[in-house]
C-alpha positions as CSV (number, residue, x, y, z in Angstrom):
1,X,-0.3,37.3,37.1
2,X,-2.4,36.6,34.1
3,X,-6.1,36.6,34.6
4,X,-8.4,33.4,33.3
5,X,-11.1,34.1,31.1
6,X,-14.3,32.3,30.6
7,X,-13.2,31.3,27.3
8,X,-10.4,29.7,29.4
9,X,-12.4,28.1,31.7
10,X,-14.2,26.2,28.9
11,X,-11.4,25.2,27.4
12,X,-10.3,23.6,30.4
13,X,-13.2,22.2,31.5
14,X,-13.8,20.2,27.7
15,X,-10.1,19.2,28.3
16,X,-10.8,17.8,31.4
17,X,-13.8,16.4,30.3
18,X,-11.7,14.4,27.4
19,X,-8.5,13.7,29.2
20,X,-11.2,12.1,31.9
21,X,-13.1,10.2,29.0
22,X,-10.2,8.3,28.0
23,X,-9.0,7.6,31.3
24,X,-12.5,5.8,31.7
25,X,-12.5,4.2,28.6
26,X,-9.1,2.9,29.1
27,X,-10.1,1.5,32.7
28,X,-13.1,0.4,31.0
29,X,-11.1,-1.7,28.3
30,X,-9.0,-2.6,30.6
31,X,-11.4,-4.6,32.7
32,X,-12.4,-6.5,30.0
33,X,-11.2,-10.6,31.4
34,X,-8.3,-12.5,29.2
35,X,-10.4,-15.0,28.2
36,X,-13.4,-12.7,26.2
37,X,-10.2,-10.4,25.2
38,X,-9.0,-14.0,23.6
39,X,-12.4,-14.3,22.2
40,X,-12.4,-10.9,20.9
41,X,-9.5,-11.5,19.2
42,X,-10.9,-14.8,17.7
43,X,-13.8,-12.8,16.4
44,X,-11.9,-10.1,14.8
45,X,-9.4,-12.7,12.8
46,X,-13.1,-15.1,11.8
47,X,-16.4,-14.4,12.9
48,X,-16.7,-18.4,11.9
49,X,-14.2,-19.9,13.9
50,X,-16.2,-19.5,17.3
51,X,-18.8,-21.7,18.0
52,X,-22.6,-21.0,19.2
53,X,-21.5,-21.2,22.7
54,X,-18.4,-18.6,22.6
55,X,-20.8,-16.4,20.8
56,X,-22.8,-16.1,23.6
57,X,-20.4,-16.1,26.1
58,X,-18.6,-13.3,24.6
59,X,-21.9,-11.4,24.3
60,X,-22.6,-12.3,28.0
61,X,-19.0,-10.8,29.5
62,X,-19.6,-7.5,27.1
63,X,-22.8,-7.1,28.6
64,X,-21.7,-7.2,31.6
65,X,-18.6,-4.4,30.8
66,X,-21.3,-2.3,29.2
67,X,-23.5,-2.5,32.6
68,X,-20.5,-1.6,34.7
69,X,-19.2,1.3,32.5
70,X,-22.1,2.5,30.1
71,X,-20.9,5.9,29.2
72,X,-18.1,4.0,26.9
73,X,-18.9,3.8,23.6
74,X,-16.2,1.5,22.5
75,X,-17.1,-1.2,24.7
76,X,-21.0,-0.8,23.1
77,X,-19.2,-0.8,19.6
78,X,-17.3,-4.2,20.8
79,X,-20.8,-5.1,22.0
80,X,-22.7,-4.4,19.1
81,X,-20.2,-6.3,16.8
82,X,-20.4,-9.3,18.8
83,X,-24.5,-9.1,19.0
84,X,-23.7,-9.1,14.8
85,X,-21.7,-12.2,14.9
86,X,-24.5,-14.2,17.1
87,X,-26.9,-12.6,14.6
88,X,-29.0,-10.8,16.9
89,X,-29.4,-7.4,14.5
90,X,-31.5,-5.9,16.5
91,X,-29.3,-5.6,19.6
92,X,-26.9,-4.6,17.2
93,X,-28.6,-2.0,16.1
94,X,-29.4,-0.5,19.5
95,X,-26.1,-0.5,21.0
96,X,-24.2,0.8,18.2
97,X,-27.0,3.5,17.9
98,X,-26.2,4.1,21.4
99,X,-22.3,4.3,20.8
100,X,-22.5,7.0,18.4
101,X,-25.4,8.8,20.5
102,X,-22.1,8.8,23.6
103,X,-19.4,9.4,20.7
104,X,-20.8,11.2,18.1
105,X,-17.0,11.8,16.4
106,X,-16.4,8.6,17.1
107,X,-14.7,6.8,13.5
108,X,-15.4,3.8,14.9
109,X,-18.8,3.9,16.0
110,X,-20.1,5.7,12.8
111,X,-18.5,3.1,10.5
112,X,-19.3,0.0,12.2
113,X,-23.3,1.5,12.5
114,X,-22.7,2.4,8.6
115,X,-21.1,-1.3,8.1
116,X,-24.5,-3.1,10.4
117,X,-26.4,-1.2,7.7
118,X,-25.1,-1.8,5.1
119,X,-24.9,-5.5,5.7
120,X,-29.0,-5.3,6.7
121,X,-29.2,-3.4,2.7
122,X,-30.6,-0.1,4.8
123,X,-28.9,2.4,1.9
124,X,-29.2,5.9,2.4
125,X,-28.7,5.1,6.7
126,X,-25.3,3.4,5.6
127,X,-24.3,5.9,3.4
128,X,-25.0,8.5,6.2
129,X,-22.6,6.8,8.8
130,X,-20.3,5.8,6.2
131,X,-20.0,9.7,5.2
132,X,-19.4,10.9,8.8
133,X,-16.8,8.0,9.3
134,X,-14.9,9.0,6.1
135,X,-15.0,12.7,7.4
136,X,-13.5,11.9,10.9
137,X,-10.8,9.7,9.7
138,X,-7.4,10.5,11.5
139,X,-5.3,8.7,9.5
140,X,-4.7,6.7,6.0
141,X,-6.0,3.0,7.1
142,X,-9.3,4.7,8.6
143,X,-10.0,6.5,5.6
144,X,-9.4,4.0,3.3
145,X,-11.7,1.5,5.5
146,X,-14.4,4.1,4.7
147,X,-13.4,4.2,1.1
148,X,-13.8,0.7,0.9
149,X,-17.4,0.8,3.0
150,X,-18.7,3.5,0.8
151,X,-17.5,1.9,-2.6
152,X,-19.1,-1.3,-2.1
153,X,-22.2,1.2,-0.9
154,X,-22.3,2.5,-4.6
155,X,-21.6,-1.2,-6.2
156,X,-25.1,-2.4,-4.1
157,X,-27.1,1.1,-5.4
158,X,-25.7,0.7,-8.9
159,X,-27.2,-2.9,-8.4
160,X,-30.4,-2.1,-7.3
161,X,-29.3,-4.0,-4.0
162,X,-31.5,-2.0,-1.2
163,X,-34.4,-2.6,0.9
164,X,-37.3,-0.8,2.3
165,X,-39.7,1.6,1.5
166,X,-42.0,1.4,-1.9
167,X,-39.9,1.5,-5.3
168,X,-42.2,2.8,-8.4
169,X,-42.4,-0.1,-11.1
170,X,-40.9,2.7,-13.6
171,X,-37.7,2.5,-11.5
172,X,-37.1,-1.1,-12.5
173,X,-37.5,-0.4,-16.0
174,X,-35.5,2.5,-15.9
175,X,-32.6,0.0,-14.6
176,X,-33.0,-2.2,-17.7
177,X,-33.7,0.0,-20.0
178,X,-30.0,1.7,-18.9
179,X,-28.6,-1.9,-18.7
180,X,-29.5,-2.4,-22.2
181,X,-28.5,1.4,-23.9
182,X,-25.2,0.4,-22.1
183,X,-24.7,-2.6,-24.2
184,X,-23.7,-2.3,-27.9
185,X,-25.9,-1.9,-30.6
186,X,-26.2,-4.8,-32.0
187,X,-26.3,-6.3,-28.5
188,X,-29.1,-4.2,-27.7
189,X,-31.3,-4.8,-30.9
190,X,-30.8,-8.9,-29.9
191,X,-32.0,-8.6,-26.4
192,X,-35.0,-6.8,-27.3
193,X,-35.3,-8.5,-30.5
194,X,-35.3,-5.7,-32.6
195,X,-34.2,-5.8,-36.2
């Protein structure tokens, strides 16, 4: 009869612990009605096509999912992108913080937190989540959904796109004074009227 170590043990007990996670998070899916599943679905196709009213009511029944099973992340990341689509950010930003707090290797949570950032011109918090979602892709459509999140990342820093915190006066002249060496010469010597 072979003998169980403690090693064992542990690596039966996270098992469990998994395996028992994704029962709950199935169950929890699961009890989402047909109708806010049909509104779901609406949402992910176009944000735009529900009206002020759906908006809420689909906040209102993934509330109430959250409140019934609030050790799911994914219902708090369904949450948190419908809070986005009835623009209330703050919200949004709480219950996707709280996804990835329950499901730290969670794709899905990091890159929709990196995306809510990204969208409110927070930079170097985007680029964080974006990073970690990119580095717990599982397959070729989750990594290029970070590839795309973190390009478009670069195109808003390489634009000067960002917000918060004090930016030195020098910085903006460093931007044009690259703009303009990037130019051709005689480009250059016209924009700064220079002959």
């Amino acid at each position: 009869m072979d003998e169980m170590t403690n090693t064992d043990i542990v690596l039966d007990d996270r098992t469990t612990k998994v395996a028992l996670s994704a029962r709950v998070s199935s169950l929890a899916l699961a009890s989402i009605s047909p109708t806010t599943q049909t509104l779901l679905l609406r949402m992910f196709a176009d944000p735009y096509l529900l009206d002020k009213d759906e908006k809420a009511h689909l906040v209102e029944q993934l509330r109430e999912c959250v409140t019934q099973y609030p050790e799911v992340s994914e219902l708090r990341v369904l949450l948190g992108m419908a809070l986005c689509v009835n623009l209330d950010a703050q919200a949004a930003i709480e219950e996707l913080r709280e996804s990835v707090r329950l499901a730290p290797h969670s794709f899905i949570a990091q890159l929709k937190l990196g995306e809510l950032w990204m969208r409110l011109r927070v930079v170097d918090k985007a680029e964080q989540h974006t990073r970690l979602a990119a580095l717990l892709s599982q397959s070729l459509a989750q990594s290029e959904l970070a590839r795309r999140q973190a390009a478009a990342l670069r195109t808003m820093q390489r634009e000067g796109i960002e917000r918060g915190g004090y930016k030195s006066p020098f910085g903006t002249l460093t931007q044009v004074f690259r703009r303009l060496w990037s130019r051709p010469r005689s480009e250059a010597a016209v924009a700064l009227d220079i002959r």
